[in-house]
C-alpha positions, 0 to 999 in steps of 0.5 A: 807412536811408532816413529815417537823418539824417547830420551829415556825409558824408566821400568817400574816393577811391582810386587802383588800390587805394591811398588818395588823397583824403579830403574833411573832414567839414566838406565836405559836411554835407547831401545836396545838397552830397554830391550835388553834390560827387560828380558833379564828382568822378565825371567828374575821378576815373573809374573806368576810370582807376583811382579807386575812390569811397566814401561815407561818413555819419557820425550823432552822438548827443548825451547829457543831461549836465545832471544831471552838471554842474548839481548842486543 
């Protein structure tokens, strides 16, 4: 999954169990912004406070269409 290329990252925060926040997937579209996003999130939602934090990669796949739409 190392090479695996993701469009976009969304992060889901719970607190004690219970969801509480969600990024959009328009948020966090590279790894270095995920990255970054997730360190400020670290220190405002810790864990010994509660929050619980999950990552999430989302890779979508295109598909030739052409010869469904350009019929000759």
């Amino acid at each position: 999954m190392e090479n695996e290329y993701y469009n976009s990252y969304e992060i889901n925060i719970a607190h004690n169990g219970t969801h509480f926040f969600a990024t959009s997937e328009r948020s966090c579209v590279t790894k270095k912004k995920l990255i970054e996003v997730l360190k400020i999130f670290q220190l405002k939602f810790p864990k010994n406070e509660g929050y619980d934090i999950m990552v999430t990669g989302t890779v979508k796949y295109g598909r030739d269409l052409t010869k469904e739409f350009l019929k000759e």
